[in-house]
VOKOLPA-934635 format. One record per residue: residue in one letter; x, y, z of N, C-alpha, C, CB in turn. Coordinates in steps of 0.05 Angstrom, whole numbers. Glycine has a CB too. Layout:
<sites>
a;X;Y;Z;X;Y;Z;X;Y;Z;X;Y;Z
...
</sites>
This chain:
<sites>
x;623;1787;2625;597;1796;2634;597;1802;2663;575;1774;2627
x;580;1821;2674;581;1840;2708;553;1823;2708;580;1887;2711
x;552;1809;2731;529;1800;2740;525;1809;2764;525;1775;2738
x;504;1830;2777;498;1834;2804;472;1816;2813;493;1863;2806
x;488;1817;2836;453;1794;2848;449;1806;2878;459;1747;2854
x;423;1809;2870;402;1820;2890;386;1802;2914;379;1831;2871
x;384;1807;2930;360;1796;2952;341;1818;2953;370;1789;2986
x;324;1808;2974;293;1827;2966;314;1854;2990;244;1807;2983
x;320;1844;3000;336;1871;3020;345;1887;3000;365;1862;3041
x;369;1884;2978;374;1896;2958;354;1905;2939;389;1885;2949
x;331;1896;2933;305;1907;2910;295;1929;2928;276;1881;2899
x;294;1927;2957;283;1953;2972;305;1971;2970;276;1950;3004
x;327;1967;2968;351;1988;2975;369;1994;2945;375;1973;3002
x;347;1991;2924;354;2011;2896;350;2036;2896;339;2005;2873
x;359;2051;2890;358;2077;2895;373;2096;2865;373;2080;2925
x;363;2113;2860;371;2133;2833;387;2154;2852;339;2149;2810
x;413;2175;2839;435;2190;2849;406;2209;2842;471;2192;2834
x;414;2226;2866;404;2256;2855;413;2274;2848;394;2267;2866
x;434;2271;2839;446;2288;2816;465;2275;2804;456;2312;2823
x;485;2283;2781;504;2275;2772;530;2281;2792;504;2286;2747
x;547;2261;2787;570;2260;2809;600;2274;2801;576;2227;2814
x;609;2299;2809;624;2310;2801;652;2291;2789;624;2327;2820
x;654;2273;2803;684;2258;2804;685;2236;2779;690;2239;2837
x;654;2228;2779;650;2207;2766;657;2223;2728;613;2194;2776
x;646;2244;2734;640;2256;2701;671;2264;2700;612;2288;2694
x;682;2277;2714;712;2279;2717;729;2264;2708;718;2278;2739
x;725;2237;2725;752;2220;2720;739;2200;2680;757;2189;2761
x;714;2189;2682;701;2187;2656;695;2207;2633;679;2179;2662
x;700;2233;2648;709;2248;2621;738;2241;2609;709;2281;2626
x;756;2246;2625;782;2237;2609;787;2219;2597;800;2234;2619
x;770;2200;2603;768;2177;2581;761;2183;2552;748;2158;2589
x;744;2196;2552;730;2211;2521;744;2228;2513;703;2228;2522
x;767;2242;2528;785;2259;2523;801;2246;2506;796;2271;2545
x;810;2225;2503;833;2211;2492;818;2199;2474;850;2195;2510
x;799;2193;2476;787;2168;2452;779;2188;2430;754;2146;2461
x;783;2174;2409;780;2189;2370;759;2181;2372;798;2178;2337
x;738;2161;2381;720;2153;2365;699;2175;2375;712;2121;2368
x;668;2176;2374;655;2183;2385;655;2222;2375;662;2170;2412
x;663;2221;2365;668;2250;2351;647;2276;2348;673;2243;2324
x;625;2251;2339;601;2280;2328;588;2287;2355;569;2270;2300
x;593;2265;2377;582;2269;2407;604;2286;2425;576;2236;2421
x;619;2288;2425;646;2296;2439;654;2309;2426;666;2279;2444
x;660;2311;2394;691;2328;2389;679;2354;2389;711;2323;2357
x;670;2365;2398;664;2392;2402;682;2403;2426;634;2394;2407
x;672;2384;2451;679;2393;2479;699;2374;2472;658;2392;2507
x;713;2359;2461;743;2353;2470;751;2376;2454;759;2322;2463
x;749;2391;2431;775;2405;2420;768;2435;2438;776;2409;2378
x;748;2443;2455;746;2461;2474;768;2456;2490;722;2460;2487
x;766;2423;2507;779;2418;2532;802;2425;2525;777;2392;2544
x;807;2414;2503;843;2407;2511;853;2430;2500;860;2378;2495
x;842;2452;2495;850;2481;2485;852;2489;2518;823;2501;2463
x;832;2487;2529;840;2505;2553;865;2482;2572;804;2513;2575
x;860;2463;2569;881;2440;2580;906;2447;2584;884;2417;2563
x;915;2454;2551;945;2461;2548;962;2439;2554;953;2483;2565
x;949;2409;2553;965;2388;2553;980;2384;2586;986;2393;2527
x;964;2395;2602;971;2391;2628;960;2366;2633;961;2412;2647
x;959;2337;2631;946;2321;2644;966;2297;2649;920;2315;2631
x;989;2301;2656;1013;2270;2648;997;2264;2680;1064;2275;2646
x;996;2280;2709;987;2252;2733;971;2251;2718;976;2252;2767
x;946;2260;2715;919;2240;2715;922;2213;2689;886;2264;2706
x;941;2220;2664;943;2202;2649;959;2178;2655;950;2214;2629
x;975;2176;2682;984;2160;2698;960;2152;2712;1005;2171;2712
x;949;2156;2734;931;2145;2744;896;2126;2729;929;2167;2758
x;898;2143;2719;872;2144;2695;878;2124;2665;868;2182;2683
x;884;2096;2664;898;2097;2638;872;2092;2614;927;2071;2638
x;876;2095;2590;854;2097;2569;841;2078;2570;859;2100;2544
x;841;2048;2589;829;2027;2591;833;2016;2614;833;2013;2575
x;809;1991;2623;821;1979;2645;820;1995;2671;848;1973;2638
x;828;1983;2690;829;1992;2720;830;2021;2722;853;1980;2735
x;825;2036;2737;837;2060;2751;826;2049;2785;821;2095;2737
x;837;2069;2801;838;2076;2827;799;2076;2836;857;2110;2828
x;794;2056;2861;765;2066;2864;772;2104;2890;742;2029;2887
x;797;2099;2896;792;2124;2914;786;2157;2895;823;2126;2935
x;789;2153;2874;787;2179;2860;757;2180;2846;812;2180;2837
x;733;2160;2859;707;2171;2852;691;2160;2883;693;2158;2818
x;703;2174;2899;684;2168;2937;655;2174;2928;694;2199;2971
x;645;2168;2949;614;2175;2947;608;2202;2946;598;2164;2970
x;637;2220;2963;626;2251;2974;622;2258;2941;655;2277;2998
x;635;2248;2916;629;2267;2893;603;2273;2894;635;2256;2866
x;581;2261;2900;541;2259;2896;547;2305;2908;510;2220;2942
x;564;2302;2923;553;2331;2936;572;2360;2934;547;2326;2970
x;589;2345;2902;607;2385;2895;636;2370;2893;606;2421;2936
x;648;2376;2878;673;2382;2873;693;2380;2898;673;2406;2861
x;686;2409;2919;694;2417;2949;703;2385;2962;663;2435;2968
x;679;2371;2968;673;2347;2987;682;2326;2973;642;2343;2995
x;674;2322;2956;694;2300;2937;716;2299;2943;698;2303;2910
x;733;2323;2930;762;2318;2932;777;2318;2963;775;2341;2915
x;764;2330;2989;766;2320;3014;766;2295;3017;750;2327;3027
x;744;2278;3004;743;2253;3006;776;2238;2997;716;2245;2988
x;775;2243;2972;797;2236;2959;830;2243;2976;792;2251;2931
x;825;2261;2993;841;2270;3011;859;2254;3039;824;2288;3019
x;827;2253;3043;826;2232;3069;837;2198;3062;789;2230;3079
x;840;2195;3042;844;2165;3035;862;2154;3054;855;2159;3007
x;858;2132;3063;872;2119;3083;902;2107;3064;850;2094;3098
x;920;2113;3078;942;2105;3065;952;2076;3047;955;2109;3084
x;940;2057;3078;939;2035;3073;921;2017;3041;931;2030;3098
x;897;2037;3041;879;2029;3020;898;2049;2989;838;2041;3031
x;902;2071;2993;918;2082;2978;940;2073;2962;925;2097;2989
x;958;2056;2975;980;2037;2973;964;2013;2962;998;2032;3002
x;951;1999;2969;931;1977;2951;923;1984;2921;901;1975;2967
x;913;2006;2929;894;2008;2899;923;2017;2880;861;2039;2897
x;949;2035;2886;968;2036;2871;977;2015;2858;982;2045;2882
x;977;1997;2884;991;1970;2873;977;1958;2850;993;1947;2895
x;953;1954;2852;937;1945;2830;938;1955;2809;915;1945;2833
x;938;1984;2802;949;2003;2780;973;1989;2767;958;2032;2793
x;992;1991;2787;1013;1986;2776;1020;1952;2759;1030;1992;2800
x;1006;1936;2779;997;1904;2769;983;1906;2740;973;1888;2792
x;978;1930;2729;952;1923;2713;971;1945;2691;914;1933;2729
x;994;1944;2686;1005;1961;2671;1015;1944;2656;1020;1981;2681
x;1015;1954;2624;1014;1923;2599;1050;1926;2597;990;1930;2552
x;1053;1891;2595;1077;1902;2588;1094;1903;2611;1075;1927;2577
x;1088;1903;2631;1104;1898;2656;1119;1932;2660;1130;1868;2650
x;1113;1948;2645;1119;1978;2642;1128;1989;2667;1095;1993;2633
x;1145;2005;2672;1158;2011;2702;1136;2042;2710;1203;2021;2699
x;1130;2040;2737;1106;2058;2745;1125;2086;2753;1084;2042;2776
x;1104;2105;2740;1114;2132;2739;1123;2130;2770;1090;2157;2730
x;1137;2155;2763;1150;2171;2787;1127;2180;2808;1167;2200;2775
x;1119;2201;2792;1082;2207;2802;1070;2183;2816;1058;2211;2772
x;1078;2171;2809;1045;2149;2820;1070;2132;2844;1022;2116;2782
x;1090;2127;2846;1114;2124;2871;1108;2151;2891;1153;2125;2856
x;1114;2168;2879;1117;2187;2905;1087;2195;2916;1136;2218;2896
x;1061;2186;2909;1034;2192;2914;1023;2161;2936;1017;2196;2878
x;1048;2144;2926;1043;2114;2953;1057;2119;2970;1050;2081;2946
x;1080;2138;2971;1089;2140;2999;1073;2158;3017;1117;2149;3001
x;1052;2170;3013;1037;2181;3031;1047;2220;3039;1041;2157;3058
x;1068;2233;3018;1071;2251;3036;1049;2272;3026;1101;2261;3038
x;1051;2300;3037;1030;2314;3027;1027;2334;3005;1022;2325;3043
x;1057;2338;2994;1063;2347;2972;1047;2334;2944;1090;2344;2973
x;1055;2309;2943;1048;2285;2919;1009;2295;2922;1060;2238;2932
x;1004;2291;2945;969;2289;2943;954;2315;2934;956;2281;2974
x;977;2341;2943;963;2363;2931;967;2370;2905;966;2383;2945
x;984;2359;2893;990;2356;2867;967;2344;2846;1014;2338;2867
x;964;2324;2852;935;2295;2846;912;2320;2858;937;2250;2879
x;899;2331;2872;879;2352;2881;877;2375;2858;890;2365;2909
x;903;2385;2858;905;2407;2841;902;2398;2810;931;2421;2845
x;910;2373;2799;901;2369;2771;891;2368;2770;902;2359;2757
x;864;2348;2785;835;2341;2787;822;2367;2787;827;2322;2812
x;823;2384;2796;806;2418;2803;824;2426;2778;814;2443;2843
x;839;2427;2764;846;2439;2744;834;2427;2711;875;2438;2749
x;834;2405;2722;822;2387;2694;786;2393;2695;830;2344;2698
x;774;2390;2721;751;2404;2719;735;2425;2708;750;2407;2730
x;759;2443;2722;755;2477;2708;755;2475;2680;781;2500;2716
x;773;2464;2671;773;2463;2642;750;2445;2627;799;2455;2634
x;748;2420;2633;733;2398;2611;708;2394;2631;754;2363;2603
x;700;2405;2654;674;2403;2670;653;2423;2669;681;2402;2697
x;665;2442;2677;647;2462;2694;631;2484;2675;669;2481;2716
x;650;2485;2655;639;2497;2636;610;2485;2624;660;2499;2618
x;610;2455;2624;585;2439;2613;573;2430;2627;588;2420;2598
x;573;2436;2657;555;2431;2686;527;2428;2674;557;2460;2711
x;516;2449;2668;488;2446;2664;474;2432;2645;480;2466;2660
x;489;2431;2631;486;2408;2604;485;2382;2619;516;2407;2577
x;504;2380;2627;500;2347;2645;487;2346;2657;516;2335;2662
x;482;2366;2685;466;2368;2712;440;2359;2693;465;2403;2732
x;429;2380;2672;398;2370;2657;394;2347;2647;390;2383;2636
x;416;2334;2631;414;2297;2630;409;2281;2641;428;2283;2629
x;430;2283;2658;424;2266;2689;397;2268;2704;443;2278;2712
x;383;2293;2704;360;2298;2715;337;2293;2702;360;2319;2721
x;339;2286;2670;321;2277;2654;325;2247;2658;325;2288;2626
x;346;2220;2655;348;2212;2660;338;2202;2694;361;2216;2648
x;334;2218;2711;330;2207;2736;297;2208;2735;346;2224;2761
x;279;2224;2723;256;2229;2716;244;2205;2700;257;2253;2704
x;259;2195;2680;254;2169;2665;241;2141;2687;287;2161;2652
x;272;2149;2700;270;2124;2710;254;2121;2730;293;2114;2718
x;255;2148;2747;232;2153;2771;207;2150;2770;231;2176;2779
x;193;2151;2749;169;2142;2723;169;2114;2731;180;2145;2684
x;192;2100;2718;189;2074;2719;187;2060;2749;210;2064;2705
x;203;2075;2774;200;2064;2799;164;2060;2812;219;2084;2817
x;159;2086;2795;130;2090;2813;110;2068;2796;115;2130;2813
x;117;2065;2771;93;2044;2759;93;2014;2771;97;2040;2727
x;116;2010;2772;124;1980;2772;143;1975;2795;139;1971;2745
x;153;1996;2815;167;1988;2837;201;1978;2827;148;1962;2852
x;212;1972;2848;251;1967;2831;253;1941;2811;281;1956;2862
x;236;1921;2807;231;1909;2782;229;1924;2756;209;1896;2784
x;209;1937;2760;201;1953;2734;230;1972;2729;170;1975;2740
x;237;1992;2749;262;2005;2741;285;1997;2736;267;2017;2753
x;295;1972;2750;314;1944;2733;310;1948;2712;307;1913;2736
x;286;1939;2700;276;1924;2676;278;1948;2657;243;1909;2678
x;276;1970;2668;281;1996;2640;299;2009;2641;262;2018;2635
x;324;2011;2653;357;2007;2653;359;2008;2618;372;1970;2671
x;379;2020;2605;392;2022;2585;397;1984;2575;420;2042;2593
x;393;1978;2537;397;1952;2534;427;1942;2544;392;1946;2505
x;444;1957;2550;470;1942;2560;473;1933;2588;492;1959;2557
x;444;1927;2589;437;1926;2625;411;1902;2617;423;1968;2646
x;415;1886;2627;389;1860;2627;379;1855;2655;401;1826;2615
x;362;1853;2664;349;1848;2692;337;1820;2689;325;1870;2699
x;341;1801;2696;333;1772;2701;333;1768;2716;341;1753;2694
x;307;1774;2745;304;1769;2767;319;1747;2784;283;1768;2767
x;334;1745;2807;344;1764;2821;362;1772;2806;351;1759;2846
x;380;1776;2783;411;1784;2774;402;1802;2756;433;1761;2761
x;417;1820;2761;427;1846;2729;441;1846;2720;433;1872;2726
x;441;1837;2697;471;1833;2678;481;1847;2661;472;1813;2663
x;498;1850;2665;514;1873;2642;531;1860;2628;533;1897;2655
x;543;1881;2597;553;1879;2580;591;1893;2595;532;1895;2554
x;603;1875;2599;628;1881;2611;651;1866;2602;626;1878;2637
x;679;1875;2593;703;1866;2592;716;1844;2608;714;1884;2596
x;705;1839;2636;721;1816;2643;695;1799;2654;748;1823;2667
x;695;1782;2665;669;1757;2674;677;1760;2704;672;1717;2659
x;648;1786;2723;651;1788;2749;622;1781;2761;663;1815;2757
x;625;1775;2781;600;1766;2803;596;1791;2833;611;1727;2820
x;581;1811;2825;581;1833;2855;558;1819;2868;573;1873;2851
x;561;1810;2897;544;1804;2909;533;1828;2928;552;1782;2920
x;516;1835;2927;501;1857;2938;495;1862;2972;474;1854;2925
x;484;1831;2981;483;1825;3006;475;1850;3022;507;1812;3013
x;449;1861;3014;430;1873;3027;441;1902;3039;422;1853;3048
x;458;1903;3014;468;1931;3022;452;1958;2987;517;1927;3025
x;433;1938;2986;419;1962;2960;443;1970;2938;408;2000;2978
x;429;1978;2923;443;1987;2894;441;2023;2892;422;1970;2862
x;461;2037;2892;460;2062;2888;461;2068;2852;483;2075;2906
x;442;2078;2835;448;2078;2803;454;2100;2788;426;2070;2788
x;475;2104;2786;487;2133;2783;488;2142;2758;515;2136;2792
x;470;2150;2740;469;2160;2701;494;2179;2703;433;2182;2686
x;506;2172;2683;535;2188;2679;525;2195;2648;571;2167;2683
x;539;2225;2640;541;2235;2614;563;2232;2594;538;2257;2617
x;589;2221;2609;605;2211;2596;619;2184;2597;617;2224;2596
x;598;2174;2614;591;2139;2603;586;2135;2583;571;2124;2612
x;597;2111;2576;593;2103;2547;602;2071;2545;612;2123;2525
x;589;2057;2530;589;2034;2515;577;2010;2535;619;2028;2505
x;594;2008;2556;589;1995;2583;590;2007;2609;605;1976;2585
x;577;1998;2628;568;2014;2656;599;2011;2668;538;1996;2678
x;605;2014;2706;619;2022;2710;621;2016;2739;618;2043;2699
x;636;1997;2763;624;1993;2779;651;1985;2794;601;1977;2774
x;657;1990;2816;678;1998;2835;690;1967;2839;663;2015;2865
x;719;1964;2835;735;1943;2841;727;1934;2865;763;1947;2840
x;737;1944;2891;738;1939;2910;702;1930;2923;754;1960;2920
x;700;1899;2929;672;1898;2928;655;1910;2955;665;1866;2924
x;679;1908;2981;668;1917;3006;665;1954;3003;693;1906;3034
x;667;1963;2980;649;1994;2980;623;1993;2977;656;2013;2958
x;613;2016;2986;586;2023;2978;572;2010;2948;586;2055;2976
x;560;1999;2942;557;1982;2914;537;2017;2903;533;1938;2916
x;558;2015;2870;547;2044;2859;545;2026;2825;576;2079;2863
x;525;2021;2808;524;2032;2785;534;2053;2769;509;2034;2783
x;545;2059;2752;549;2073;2740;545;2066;2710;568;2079;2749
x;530;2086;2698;514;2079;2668;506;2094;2652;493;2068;2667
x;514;2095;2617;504;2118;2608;480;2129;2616;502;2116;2585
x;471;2156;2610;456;2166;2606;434;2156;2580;469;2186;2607
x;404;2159;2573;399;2149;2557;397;2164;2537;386;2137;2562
x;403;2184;2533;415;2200;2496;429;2192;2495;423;2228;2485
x;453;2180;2511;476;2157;2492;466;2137;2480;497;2141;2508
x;442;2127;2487;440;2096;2476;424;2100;2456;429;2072;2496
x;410;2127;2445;397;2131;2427;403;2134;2394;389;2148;2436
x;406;2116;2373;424;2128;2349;414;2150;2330;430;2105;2331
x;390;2158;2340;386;2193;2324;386;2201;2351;352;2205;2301
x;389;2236;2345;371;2259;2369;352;2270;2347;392;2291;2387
x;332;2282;2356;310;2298;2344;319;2323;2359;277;2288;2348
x;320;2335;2332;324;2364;2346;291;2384;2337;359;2382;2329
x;282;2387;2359;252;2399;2364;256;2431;2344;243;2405;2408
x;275;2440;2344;268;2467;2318;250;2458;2305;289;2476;2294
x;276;2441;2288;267;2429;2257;237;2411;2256;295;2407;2246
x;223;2407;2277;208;2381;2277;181;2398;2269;208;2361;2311
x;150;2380;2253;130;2397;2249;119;2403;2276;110;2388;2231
x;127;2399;2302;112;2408;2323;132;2440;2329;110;2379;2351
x;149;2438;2327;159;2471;2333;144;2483;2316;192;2482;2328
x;137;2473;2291;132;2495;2268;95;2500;2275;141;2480;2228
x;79;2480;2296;55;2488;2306;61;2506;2328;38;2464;2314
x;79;2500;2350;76;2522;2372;97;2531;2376;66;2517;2398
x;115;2538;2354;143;2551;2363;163;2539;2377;140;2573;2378
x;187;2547;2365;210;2534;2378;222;2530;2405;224;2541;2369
x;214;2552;2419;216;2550;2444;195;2535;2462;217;2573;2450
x;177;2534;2454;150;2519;2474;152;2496;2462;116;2531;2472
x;162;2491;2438;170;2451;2425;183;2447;2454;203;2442;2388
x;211;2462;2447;228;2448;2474;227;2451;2495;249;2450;2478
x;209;2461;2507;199;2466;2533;178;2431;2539;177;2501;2532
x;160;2429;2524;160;2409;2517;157;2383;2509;163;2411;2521
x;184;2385;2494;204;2368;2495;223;2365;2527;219;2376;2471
x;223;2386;2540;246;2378;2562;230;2368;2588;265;2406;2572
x;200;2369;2576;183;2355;2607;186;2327;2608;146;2359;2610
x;186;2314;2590;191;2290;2578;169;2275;2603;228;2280;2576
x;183;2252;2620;180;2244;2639;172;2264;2667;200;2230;2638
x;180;2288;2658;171;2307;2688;194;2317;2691;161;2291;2720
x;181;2346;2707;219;2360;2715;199;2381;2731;251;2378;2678
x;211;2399;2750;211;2422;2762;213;2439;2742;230;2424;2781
x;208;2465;2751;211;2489;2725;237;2503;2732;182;2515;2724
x;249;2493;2741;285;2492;2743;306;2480;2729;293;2482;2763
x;287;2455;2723;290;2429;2707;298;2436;2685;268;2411;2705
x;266;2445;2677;252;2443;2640;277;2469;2636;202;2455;2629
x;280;2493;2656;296;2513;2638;326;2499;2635;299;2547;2654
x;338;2481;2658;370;2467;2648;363;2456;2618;382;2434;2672
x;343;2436;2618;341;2417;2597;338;2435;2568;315;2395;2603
x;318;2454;2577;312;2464;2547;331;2489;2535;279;2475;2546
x;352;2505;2561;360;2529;2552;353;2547;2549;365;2531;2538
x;330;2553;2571;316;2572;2566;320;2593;2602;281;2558;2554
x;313;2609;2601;312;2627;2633;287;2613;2647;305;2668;2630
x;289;2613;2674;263;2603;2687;232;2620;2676;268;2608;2721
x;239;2643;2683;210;2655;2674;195;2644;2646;215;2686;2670
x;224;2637;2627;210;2634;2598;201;2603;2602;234;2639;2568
x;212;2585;2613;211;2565;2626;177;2561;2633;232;2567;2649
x;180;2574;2659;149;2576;2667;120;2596;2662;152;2577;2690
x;128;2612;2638;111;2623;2626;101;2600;2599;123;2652;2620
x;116;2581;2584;116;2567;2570;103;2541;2575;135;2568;2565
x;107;2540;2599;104;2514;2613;67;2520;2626;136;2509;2642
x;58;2546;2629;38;2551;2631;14;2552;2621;41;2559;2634
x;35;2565;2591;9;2562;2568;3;2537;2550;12;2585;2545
x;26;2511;2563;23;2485;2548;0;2476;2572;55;2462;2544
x;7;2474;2600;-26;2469;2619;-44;2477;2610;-32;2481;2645
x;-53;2513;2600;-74;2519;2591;-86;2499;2563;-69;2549;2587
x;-71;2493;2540;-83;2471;2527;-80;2447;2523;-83;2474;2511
x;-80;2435;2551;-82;2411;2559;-64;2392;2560;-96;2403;2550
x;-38;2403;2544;-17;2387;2543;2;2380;2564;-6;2395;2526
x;-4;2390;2589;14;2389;2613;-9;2390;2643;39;2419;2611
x;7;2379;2656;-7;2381;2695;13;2388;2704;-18;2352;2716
x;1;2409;2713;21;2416;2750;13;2408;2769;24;2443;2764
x;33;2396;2789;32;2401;2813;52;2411;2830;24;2385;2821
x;46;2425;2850;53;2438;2875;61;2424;2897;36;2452;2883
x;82;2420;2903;88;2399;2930;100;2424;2945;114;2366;2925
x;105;2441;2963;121;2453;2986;116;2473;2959;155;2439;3002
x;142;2479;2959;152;2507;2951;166;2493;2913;184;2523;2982
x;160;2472;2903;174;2457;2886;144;2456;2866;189;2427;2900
x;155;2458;2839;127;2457;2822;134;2433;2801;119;2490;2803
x;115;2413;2791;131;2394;2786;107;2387;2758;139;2371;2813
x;121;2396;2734;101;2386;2710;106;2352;2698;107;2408;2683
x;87;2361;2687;88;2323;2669;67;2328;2648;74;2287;2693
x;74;2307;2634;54;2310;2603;32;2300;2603;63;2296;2579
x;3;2309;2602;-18;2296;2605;-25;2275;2577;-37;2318;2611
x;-42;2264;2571;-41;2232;2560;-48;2252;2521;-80;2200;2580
x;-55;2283;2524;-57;2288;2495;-21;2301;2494;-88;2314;2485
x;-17;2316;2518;15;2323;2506;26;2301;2500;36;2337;2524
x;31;2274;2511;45;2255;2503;48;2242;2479;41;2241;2517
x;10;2240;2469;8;2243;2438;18;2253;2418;-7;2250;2433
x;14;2288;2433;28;2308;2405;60;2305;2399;24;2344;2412
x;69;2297;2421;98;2296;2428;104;2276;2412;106;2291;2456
x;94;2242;2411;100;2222;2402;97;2223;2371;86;2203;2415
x;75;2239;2360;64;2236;2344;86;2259;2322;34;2238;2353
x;94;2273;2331;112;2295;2324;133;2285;2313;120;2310;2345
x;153;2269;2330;170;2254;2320;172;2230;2312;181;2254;2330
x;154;2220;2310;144;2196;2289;154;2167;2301;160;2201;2255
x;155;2172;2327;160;2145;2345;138;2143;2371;193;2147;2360
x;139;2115;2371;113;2102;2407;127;2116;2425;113;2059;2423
x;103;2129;2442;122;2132;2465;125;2163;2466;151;2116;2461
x;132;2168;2496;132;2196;2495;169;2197;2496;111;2213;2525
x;180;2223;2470;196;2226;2475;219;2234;2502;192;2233;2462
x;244;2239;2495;257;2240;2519;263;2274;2512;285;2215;2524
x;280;2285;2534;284;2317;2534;293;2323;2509;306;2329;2555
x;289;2355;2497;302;2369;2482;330;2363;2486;296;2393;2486
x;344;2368;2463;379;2366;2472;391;2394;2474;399;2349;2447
x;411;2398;2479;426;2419;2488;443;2431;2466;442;2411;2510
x;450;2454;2454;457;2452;2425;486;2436;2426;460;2484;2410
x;507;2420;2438;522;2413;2431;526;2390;2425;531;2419;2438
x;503;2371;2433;493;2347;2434;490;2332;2409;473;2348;2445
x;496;2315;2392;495;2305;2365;504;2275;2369;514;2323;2345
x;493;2262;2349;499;2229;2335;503;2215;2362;532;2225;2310
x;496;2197;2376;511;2177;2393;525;2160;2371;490;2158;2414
x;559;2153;2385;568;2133;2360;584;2115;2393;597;2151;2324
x;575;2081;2399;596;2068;2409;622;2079;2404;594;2045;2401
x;640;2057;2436;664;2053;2435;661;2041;2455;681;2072;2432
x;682;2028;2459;692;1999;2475;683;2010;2504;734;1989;2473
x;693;1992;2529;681;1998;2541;698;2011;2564;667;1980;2543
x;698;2024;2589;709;2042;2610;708;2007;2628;683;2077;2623
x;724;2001;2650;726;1994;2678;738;2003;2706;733;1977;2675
x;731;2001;2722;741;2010;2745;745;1987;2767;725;2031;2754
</sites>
């Protein structure tokens, strides 16, 4: 069990990512890359990935192994802001910490197993080995990332809307407290569902909570305790065991399929930048849709700067709930590749 413990310094200094983290979905995609289970959620975009892959991944399958430890230098903070800045980050690694976290890799290999060549010539520090490790990482991207950017970017952003909901009702208690069930909040501690029995003491340095799309089973949270303290945690269509898909539902068949998932993708609230990632639709259709659900009452706008920001008024939330035959206002439309959440064990770092 991961037990974090908070002071009130830390309950002020919770904070949600504002966006999904390039490095994080990166290095936690390859995890899903290798795992059989999880199939009707994944095997789509794994038998994509590893088509364009071509079985290029022996560093990262050295560094990265299908369980257990990996490296904290290969998910820095710079991932929150592009691919570009990330892997600079990852660049810059101080040698000395570089050589540490190897060593631990290597400590943590079953079997007492002798450590690749790769992962020797990447601790002596020269600059060949590191642009090597750069270039897989930007190559494994291109292939198993970038292509499904928006799909994620809209999860994550539905997800941050959830929870952002929950910050404003109830303050960082309330958003603790509505964290995914593999996450328990028992004031001051958050406890998680984890592989080994750890204690992160927070000590007034806030909680950064980072929703990942290829998280899964258990959250995800940096060895080394003197870093930046980051969460990392499914998304919540993972933890869900149906999706509703809004075609098929009797509310598309009242206002059409496209204005179902329109929404469906307001869920908790989104920009009309948002609702078109989430629902798949172009902005205009986006906010022509999103117009004529205000006109019958099922949505509010508002206008902050130059940013337009809908939400479901108390009858859309009805029709919505009532549609799919559950309390509660549903969560976003899904994306067509999206299907079944099925467990699997858990990721650590």
């Amino acid at each position: 069990m991961l037990r974090i413990h908070f002071t009130a310094n830390d309950l002020a200094g919770v904070r949600m990512a504002a966006r999904p983290d390039v490095l994080w979905e990166t290095i936690l995609s390859f995890h899903r890359l290798r795992d059989r289970r999880g199939s009707v959620v994944y095997g789509e975009w794994r038998s994509e990935a590893r088509t364009r892959l071509n079985g290029e991944t022996r560093l990262l399958a050295a560094l990265v192994p299908s369980r257990g430890y990996f490296p904290d230098f290969l998910t820095p903070a710079e991932g929150l802001q592009g691919l570009d800045d990330g892997l600079e980050a990852v660049r810059a690694t101080p040698l000395a910490r570089l050589r540490r976290e190897l060593a631990l890799l290597g400590a943590a290999r079953p079997g007492g197993r002798t450590v690749p060549h790769s992962l020797r010539a990447l601790a002596e520090g020269g600059a060949e080995p590191f642009s090597r490790l750069l270039g897989a990482l930007r190559s494994y991207h291109r292939a198993a990332i970038e292509p499904y950017w928006p799909h994620i970017r809209a999860r994550v952003e539905a997800e941050r809307a959830l929870r952002g909901r929950a910050l404003l009702d109830g303050g960082a208690d309330e958003l603790l407290a509505s964290l995914p069930p593999m996450l328990r909040w028992r004031a001051p501690v958050l406890e998680a569902d984890y592989p080994v029995d750890r204690d992160l003491h927070l000590d007034g340095r806030g909680l950064l909570l980072q929703p990942s799309y290829f998280c899964r089973g258990a959250p995800v949270v940096l060895r080394d305790p003197t870093l930046p303290p980051v969460l990392v945690y499914p998304t919540t269509h993972c933890e869900a065991p149906t999706v509703h898909e809004p075609g098929g539902s009797s509310l598309a068949k009242l206002v059409g399929n496209t204005r179902s998932a329109v929404l469906h993708a307001i869920g908790d609230g989104g920009t009309t930048s948002e609702l078109a990632r989430r629902a798949g639709v172009s902005l205009a259709s986006a906010s022509q849709h999103a117009g004529v659900l205000r006109e019958a009452g099922l949505v509010a706008t508002l206008r902050h700067g130059n940013a337009v920001l809908h939400t479901l008024t108390p009858l859309g939330a009805a029709l919505l709930g009532g549609a799919q035959g559950v309390a509660g206002v549903a969560g976003p439309a899904r994306a067509p590749r999206e299907r079944l959440y099925a467990r699997n064990g858990p990721v650590t770092s």
